[in-house]
C-alpha positions in Angstrom: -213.2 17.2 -67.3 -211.3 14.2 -66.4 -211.9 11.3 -68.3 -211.0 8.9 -65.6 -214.4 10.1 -63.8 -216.5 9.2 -66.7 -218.9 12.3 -66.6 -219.5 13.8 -69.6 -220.7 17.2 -70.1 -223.3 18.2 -73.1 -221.1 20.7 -74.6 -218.4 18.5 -76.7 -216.3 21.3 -78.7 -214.8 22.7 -74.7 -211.5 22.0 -75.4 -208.6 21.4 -73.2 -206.7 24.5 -73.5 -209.9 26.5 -72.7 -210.6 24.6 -69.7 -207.3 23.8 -68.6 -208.8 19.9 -68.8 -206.8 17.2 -68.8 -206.8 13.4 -68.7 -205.4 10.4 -67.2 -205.7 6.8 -66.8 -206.5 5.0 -63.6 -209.1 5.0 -61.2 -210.4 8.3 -59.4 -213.0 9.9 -56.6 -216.3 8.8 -57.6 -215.1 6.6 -60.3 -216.9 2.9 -60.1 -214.4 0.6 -59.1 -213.2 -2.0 -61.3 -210.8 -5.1 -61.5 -207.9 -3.0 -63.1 -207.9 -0.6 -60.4 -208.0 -3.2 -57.5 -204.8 -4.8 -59.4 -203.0 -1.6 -59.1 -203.8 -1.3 -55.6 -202.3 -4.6 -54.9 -199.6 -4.0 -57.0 -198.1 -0.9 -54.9 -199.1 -3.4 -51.7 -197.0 -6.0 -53.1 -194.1 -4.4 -54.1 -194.0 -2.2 -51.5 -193.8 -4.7 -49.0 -191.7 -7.6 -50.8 -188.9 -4.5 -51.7 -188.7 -3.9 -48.3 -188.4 -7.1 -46.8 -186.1 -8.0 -49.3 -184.0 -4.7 -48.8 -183.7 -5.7 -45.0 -183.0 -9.1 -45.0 -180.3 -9.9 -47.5 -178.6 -6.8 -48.7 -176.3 -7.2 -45.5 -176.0 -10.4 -46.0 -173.9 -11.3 -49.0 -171.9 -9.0 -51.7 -174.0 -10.0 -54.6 -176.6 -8.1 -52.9 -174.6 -5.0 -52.8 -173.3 -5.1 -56.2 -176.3 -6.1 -57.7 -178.4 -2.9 -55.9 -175.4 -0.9 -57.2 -175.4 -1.7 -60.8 -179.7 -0.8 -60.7 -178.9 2.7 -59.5 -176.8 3.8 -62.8 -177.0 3.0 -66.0 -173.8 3.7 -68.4 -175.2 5.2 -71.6 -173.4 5.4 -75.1 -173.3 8.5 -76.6 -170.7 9.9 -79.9 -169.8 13.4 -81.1 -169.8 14.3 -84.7 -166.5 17.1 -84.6 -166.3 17.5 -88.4 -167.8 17.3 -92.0 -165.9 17.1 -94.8 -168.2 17.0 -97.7 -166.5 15.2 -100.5 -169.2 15.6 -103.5 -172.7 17.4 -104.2 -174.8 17.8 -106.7 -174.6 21.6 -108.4 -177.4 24.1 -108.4 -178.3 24.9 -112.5 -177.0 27.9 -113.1 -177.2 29.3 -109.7 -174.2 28.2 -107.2 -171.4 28.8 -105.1 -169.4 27.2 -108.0 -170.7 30.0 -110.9 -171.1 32.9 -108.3 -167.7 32.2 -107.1 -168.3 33.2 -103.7 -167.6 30.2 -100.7 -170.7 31.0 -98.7 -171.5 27.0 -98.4 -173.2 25.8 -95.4 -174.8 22.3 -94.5 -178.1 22.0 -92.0 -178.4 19.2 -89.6 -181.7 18.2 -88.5 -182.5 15.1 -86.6 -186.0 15.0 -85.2 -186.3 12.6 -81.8 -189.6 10.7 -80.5 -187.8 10.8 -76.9 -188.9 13.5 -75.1 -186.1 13.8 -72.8 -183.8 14.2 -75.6 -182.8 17.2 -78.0 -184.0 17.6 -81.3 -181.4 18.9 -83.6 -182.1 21.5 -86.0 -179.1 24.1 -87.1 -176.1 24.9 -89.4 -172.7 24.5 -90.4 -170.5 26.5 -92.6 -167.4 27.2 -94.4 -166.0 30.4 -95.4 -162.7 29.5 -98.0 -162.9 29.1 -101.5 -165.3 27.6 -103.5 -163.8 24.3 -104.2 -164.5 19.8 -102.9 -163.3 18.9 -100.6 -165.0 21.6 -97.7 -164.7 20.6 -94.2 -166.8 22.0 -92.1 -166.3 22.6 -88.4 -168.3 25.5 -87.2 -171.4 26.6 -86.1 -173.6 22.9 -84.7 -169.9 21.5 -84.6 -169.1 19.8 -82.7 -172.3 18.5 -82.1 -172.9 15.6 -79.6 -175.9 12.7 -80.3 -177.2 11.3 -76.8 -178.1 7.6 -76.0 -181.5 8.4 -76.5 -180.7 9.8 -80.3 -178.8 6.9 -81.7 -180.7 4.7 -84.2 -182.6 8.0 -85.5 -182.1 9.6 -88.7 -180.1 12.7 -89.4 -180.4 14.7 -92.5 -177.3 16.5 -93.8 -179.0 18.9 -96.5 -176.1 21.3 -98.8 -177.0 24.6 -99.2 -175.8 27.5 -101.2 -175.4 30.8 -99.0 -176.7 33.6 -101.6 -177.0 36.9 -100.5 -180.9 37.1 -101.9 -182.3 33.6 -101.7 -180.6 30.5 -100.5 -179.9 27.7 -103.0 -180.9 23.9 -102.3 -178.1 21.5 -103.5 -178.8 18.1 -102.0 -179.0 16.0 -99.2 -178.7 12.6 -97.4 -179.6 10.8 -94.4 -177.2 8.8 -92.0 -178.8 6.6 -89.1 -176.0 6.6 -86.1 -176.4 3.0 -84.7 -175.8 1.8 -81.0 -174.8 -1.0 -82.6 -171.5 0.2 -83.6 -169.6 -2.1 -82.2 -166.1 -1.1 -83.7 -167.2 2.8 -82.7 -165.2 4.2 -86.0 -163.8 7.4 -86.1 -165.0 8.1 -88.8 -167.9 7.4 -91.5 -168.4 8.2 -95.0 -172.0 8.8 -96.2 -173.3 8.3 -100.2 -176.4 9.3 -101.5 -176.7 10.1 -104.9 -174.8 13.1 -106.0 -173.6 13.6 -102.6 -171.0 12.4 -100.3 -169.4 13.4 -96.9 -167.2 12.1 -94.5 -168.0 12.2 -90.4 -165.3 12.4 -87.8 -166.6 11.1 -84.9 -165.9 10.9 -81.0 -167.6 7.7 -79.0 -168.0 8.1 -75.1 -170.1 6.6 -72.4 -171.7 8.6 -69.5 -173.2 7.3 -66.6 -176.7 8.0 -66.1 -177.6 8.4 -61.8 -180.7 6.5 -60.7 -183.0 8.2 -58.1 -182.9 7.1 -55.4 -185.8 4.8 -53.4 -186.9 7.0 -50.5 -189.0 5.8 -46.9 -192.6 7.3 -46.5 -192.3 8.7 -42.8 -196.2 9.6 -42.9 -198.0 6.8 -41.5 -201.5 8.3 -41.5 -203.8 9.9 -44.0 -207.6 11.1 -42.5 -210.0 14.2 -44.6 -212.4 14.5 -46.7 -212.8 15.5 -50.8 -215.7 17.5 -52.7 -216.0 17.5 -56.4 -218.9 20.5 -57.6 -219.7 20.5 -61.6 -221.7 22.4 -63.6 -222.2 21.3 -67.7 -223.3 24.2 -69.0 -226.8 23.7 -68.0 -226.8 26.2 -64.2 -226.2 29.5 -64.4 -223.1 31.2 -63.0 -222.5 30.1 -59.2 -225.1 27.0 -59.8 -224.2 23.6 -59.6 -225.3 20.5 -61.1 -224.0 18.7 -58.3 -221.7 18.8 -55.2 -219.9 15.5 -53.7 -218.3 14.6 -50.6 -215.9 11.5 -49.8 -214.4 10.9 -46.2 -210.8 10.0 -47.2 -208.8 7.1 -45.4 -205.0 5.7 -46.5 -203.0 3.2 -46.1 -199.2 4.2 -46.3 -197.3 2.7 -49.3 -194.0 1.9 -47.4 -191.4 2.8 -50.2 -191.7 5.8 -52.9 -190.5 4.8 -55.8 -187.2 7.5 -57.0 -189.1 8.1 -60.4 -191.9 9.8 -58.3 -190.2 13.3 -58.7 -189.5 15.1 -55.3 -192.9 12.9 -53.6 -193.0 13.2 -50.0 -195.7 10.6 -49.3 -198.2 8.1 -51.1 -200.9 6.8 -49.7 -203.5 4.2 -51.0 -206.8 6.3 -50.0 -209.9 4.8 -50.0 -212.7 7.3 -50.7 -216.1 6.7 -49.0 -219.4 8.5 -49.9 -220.9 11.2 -47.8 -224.6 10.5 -49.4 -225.9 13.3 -46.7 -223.7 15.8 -47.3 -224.2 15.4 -51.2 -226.4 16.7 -53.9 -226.8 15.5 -57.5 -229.6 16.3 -60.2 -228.4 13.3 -62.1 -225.9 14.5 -64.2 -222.8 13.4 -61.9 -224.9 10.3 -61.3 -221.7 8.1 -62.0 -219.7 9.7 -59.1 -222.0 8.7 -56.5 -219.6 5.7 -55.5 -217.0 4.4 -53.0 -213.6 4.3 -54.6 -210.4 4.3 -54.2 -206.4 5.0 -55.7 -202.9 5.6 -54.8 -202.4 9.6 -54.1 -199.6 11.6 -52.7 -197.4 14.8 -52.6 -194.6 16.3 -54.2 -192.8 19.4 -53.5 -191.6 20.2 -56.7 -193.1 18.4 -59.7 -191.9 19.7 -63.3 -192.9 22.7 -63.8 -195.8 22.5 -61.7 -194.2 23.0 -58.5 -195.9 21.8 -55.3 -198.7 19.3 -56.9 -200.8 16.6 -55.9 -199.5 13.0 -57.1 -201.8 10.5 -58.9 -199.8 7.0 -59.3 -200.9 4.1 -61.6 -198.8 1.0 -62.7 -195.7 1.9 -61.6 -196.9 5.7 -63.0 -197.0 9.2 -61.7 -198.8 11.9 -62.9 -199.5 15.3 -61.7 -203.4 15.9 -60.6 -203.4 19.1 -59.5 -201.9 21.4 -57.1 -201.1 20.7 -53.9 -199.5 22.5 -50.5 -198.2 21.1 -47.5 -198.2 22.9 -44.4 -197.3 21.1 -41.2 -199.9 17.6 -40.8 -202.2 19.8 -43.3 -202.4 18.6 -47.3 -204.9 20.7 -49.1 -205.0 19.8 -53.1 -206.9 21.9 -56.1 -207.7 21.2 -59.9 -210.3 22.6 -62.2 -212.5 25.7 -62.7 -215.5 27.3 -61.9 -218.0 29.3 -63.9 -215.9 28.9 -67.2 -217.9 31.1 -70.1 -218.1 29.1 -73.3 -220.7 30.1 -75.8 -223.2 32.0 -73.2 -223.0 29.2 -71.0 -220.9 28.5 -67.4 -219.2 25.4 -66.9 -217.8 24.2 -63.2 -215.5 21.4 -62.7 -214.1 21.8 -59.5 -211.9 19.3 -57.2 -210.2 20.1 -53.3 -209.6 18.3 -50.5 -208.3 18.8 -47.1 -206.3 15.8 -45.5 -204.1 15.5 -42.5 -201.4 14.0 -42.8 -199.0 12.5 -39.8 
């Protein structure tokens, strides 16, 4: 279920993987409406319409304009490459270690875990085959190995390990945090901890990061009509609890934002309640409402492909699947007569919606 619709089903323990459930903030079809959603509403209004204006009127007019609509559409981003390791000092294995075996199978691991999702984690080795003796420098395998904008400030663990042929030996470790505050950008850094010691050589660089893009919504009119059917478990298979209709009307919003991925159009779409062409037992009592929210389309989004756009505070989020054909939007999401514990479970969203 969709917690934005505030119907709750009697089964609890249904979880989201099972029923490919899924939830989002904002308002919805059938949700009541409330202060925060008619805020968001004017929101997209307002800044639709003052971007625009603003666009047209004074980006002709004076340079500053032009530069300053330049510098918003990239961002240059700091980023550093860490091309060697020379580890300096380590603390030996008891009686186990590259230094007794005498072999030089010596290798460090990286790992570096970050909260930004569009960044890369790092998690993998580097090693040195020469002979067993400080100083090693290390330039294989991860290395070179570059950190992204995104990465700097977070920790990287540098762990020693001893290559045996049966079981690996732990020597030691240490953390380094590479700062975007490095002002000086050194070429190098040298890391203590304890036992252990090693050097960085380091590469800085900046890359520039492309903005998307603003784009025009050429659709200018959005007419159909929305049904929601639920079952929770309490129907049979192919009964319903209940079955909703909305007549859908929107208002264009006049510029899509860039961030919306691949969105063709957004509309503002106030829903209306068909009370004659709907039945409820009262378990989908709280979906027997007028509402309203921004909705759209988008050709590719993620890995979802073709999907239908939900937008909230500046947000987009992907509501379901969608397909555009001509003036003719028709949108999905949900299941019907899901089998959970002898018992069927329907939550079930389409609409068809011309588009012009």
């Amino acid at each position: 279920m969709r917690v934005r619709y505030g119907l709750v089903f009697a089964i609890t323990s249904l979880t989201a993987s099972a029923c490919d459930t899924k939830s989002g903030s904002g308002s919805a079809p059938g949700s009541v409406d409330t202060a925060e959603e008619a805020d968001a509403d004017t929101d997209a209004d307002t800044d639709a319409d003052t971007d625009a204006d603003t666009d047209a009127d004074t980006d002709a007019d004076t340079d500053a304009d032009t530069d300053a609509d330049t510098d918003a559409d990239t961002d240059a981003d700091m980023q550093l490459t860490i091309t060697a390791i020379t580890l300096t000092s380590v603390q030996d294995v008891i009686n186990d270690t590259t230094w007794f075996e005498g072999n030089s199978d010596v290798y460090l691991q990286l790992q570096q875990s970050v909260s930004d999702p569009a960044c890369a984690d790092i998690n993998d080795n580097t090693w040195v085959y020469t002979d067993a003796a400080l100083p090693l420098t290390f330039t294989q395998g991860v290395l070179p190995v570059t950190i992204e904008d995104c990465a700097l400030d977070t920790s990287l663990t540098i762990a020693a390990w001893d290559d045996d042929s049966v079981l690996d030996d732990y020597m030691d470790e240490l953390s380094w945090v590479p700062s975007s505050e490095s002002s000086d950008k050194p070429s190098s850094v040298t890391v203590t901890s304890g036992n252990m010691s090693v050097t960085l050589d380091l590469e800085w660089g900046s890359f520039e990061v492309e903005e998307p893009e603003d784009t025009t919504n050429l659709y200018t009119s959005y007419e159909g009509t929305e049904w929601l059917a639920a079952n929770n478990g309490a129907s049979s298979a192919g009964e319903l609890n209940c079955e909703i209709e909305w007549a859908l009307s929107g208002k264009p919003v006049a510029t899509i934002s860039g961030s919306c991925e691949n969105c063709e159009f957004l509309f503002n779409v106030t829903y209306t309640l068909d009370k004659s062409s709907s039945y409820d037992d009262g378990t989908c009592k709280g979906f027997l409402s007028d509402s309203y929210g921004t909705y759209g389309y988008s050709s590719g989004f993620g890995s979802y492909g073709a999907s239908w756009i939900y937008s909230y505070d500046s947000n987009y989020y992907w509501w379901g699947y969608g397909d555009l054909d001509g003036s003719e939007f028709v949108y999905q999401y949900g299941y019907t007569d899901y089998p959970y514990n002898s018992l069927y479970y329907t939550y079930y969203q389409s609409g068809l919606v011309t588009v012009q």
